[in-house]
C-alpha positions, -999 to +999 in steps of 0.1 A: +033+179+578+044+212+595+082+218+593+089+246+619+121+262+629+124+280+665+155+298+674+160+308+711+187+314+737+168+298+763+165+263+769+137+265+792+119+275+760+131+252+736+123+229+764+087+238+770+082+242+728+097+205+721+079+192+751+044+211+739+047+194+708+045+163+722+026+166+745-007+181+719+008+152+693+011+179+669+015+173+635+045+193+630+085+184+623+103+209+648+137+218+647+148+235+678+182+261+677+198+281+705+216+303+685+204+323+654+241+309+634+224+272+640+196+277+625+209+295+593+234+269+588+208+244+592+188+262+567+215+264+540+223+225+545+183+224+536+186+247+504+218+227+491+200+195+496+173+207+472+151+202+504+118+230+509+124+259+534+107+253+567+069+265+569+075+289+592+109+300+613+103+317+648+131+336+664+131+351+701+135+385+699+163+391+722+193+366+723+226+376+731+245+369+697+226+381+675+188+395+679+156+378+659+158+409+645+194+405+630+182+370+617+152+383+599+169+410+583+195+386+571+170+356+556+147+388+538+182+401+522+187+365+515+171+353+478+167+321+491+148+326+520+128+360+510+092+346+508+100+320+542+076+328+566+091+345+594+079+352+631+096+375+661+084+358+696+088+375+730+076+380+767+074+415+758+041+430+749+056+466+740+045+484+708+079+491+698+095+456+703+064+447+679+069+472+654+106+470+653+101+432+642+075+436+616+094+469+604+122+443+601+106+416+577+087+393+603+053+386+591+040+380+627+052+390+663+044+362+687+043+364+722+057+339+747+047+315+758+042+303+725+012+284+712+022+259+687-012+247+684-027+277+673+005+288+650+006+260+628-035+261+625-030+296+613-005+279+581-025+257+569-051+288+563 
């Protein structure tokens, strides 16, 4: 099974994600956050437990704690987490909100609304 972390601000979007999910009966173990702190707390519980990194964690570019940005610089600098698979999602489809996110550390920018589907075919490749 899948294990997928998705970070964003909104809950519409955590909303439509969770309710996606469910909806395709994905085969996939979500873990929805609204802020970028959640999500790297919850991924430090994981690594003290002994427990795998997620497959893949997907952070909305712009929130207004910190960035997806600021949380993919921080898991790359992070030993731990330097080889998780890490994604930038946004509504924006401007070169430089994609560049500045690979540039970053994300291995893929991923724009909203999000196709779980599709993303979690593209792992198991």
């Amino acid at each position: 099974m899948t294990t997928l972390f998705y970070v964003d601000d909104s809950k519409d979007d955590l909303f439509y994600v969770d309710y996606m999910s469910k909806k395709q009966q994905l085969d996939v173990d979500l873990f929805c956050f609204s802020t970028a702190e959640m999500a790297l707390e919850a991924l430090e519980t994981r690594a003290a437990e002994g427990k795998t990194s997620p497959d893949l964690l997907v952070a909305d570019l712009y929130m207004p704690l910190d960035s997806g940005i600021v949380l993919i610089t921080r898991l790359r600098l992070d030993d731990r987490f330097k080889a998780m698979r890490l994604a930038i999602c946004s509504g924006s489809d401007a070169a430089e909100d994609r560049a500045r996110s690979l540039d970053a550390g994300a291995d893929v920018y991923l724009e909203k609304p999000l196709d779980l589907a599709a993303i979690i075919l593209n792992l198991e490749m």
